[in-house]
C-alpha positions as a printed NumPy array, in Angstrom:
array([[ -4.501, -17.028,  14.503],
       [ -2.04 , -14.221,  14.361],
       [  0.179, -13.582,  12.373],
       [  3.776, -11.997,  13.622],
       [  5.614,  -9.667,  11.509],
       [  9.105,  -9.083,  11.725],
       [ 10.687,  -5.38 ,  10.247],
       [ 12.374,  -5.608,   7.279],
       [ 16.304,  -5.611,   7.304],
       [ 17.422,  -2.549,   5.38 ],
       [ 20.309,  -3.31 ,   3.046],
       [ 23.53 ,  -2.662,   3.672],
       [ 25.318,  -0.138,   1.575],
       [ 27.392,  -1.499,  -1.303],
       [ 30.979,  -0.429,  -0.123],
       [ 30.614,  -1.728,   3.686],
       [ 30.335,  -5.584,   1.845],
       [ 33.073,  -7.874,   1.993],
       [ 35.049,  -8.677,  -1.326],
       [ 38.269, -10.359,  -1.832],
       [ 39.254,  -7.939,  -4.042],
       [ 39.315,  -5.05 ,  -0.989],
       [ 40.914,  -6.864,   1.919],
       [ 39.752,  -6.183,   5.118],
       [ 41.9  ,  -3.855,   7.749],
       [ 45.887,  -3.983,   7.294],
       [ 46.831,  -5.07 ,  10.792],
       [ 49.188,  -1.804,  10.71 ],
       [ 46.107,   0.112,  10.9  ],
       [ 45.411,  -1.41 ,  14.573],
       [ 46.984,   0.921,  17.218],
       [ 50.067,  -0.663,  18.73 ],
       [ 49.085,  -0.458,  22.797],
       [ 46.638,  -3.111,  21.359],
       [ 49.191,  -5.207,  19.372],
       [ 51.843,  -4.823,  22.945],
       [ 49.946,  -7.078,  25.31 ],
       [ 49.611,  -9.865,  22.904],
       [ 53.052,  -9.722,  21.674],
       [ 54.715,  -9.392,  25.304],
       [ 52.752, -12.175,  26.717],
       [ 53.452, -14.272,  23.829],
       [ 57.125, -14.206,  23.434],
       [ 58.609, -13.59 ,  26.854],
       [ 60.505, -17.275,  28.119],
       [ 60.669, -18.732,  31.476],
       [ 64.282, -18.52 ,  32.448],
       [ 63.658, -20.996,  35.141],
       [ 61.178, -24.012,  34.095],
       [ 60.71 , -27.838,  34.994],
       [ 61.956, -29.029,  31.74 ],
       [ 65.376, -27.851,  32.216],
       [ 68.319, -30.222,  33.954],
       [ 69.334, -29.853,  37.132],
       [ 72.691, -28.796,  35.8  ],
       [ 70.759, -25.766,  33.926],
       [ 68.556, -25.073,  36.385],
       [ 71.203, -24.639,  39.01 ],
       [ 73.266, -22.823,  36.437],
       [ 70.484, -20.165,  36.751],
       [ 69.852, -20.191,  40.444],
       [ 73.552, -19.541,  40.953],
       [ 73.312, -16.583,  38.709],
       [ 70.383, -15.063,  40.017],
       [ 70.294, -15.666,  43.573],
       [ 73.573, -15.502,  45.466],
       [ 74.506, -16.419,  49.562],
       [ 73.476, -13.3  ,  51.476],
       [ 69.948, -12.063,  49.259],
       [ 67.157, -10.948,  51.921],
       [ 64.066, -12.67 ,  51.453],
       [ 62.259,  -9.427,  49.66 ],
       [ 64.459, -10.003,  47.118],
       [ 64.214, -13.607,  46.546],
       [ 60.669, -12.685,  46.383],
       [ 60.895, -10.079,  43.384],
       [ 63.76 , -11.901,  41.692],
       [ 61.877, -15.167,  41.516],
       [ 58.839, -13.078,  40.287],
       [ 61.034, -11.204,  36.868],
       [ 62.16 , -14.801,  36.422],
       [ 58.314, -15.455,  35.257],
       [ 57.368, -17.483,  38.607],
       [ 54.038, -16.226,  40.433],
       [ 54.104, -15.313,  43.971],
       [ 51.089, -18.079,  44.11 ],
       [ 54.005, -20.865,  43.232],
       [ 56.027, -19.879,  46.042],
       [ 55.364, -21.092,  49.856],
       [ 57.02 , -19.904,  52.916],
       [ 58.045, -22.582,  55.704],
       [ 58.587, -21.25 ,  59.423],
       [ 61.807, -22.289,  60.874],
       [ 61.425, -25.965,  63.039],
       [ 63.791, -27.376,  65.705],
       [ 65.391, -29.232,  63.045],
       [ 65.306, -27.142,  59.896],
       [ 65.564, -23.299,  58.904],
       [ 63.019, -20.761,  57.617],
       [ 62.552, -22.041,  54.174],
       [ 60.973, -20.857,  50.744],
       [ 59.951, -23.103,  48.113],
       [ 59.499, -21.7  ,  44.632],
       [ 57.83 , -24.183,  42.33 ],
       [ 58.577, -24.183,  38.935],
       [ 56.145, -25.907,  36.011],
       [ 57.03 , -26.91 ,  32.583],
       [ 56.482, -23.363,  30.331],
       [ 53.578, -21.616,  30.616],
       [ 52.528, -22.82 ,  34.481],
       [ 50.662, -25.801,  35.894],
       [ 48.463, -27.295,  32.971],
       [ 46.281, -30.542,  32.384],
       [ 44.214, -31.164,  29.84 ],
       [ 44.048, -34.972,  29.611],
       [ 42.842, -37.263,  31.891],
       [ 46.324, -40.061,  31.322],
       [ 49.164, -37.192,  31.548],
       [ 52.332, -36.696,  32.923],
       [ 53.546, -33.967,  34.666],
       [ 56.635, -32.595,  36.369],
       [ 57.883, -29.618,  38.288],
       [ 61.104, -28.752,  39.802],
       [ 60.851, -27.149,  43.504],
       [ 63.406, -24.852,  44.534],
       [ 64.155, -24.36 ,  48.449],
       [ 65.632, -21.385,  49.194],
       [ 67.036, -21.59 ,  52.981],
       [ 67.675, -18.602,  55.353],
       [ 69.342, -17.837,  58.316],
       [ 67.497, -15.991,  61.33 ],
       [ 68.464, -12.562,  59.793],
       [ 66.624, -13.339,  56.535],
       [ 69.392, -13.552,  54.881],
       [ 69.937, -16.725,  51.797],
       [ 72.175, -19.02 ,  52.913],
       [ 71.752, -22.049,  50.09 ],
       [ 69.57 , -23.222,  47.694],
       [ 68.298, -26.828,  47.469],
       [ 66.561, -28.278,  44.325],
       [ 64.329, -31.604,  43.662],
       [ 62.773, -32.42 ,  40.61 ],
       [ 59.726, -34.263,  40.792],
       [ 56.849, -35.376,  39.183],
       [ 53.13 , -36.945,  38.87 ],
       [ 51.334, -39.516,  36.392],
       [ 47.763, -39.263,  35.721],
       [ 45.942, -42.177,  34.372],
       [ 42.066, -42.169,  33.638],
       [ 42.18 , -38.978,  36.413],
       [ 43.64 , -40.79 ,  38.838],
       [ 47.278, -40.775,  40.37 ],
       [ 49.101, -43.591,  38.82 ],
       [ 52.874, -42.823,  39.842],
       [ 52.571, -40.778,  42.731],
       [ 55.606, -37.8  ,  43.485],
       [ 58.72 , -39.554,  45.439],
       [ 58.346, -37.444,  48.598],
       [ 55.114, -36.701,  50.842],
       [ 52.994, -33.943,  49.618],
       [ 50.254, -31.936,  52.372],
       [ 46.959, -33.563,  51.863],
       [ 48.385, -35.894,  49.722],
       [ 48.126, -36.286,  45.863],
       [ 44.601, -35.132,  44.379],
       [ 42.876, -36.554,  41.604],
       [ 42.886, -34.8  ,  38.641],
       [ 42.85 , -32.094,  37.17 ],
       [ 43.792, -30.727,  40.883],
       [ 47.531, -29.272,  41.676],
       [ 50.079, -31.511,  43.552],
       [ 50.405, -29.353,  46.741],
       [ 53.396, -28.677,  48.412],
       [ 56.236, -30.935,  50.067],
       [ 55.486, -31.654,  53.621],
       [ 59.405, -31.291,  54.128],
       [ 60.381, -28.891,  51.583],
       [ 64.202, -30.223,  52.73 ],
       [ 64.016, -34.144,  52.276],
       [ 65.591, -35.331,  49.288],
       [ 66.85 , -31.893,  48.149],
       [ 70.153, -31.406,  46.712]])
């Protein structure tokens, strides 16, 4: 039988233990590039979320996105108003409706489940354009999804493509990004 012997731990020098009567670091003593991150990502809002009103959330549109905008600058506006070029889908013009983009806005903080029985809502915003790219209106629909032991419960009032998923998957986008919009 053999025996295994493991090194001794040397002890650690008086002053490096912990006391509560020397407290550890002051938190000024941290550089502040390392502090920045945390405190930017932290407090910055969402000036355009699905928990506002229609009445607010068109109160915003119409202040940040007038008749005329190219669609570059849709793009980059709707991305400083905190919503990710991921959220936003871009519909070719059809014989019966314009070149469309649809911005989807979550509740604060983006697209999160973390319960099987939830609800969830979103607002989508269609932003319409003539042929020279240029905004002509915006059309918003508020919308929403229940989740009940994982599965859809209430589904969303207009068609999504490929349907509603199970959770915790995203609702996709509208199949008309138009219908229902006002």
């Amino acid at each position: 039988m053999s025996t295994i012997h493991a090194p001794a731990l040397p002890s650690a020098p008086r002053r490096l233990l912990l006391s509560p009567l020397r407290p550890l670091r002051p938190l000024r003593s941290i550089p502040p590039f390392l502090l920045l991150p945390l405190t930017a990502c932290s407090t910055a809002p969402y000036p355009l979320h699905a928990n506002q009103t229609l009445a607010q959330t068109r109160e915003v549109v119409n202040a940040n996105f007038p008749p005329g905008m190219p669609l570059d600058t849709v793009r980059s506006t709707l991305e400083n108003l905190r919503v990710k070029r991921g959220d936003q889908l871009l519909y070719e013009p059809t014989a019966t409706r314009p070149k469309v983009l649809l911005a989807r806005l979550w509740e604060p903080g983006g697209f999160w489940i973390t319960e099987s029985d939830q609800t969830i809502k979103w607002t989508d915003l269609s932003f319409l354009f003539d042929p020279a790219d240029k905004l002509e209106r915006t059309l918003i629909y508020q919308d929403g999804n229940r989740y009940f032991e994982g599965r859809p419960a209430y589904p969303p009032s207009r068609p999504l493509e490929g349907g509603i998923r199970d959770w915790p998957g995203r609702p996709g986008p509208p199949i008309d990004p138009i219908e229902k919009a006002e």
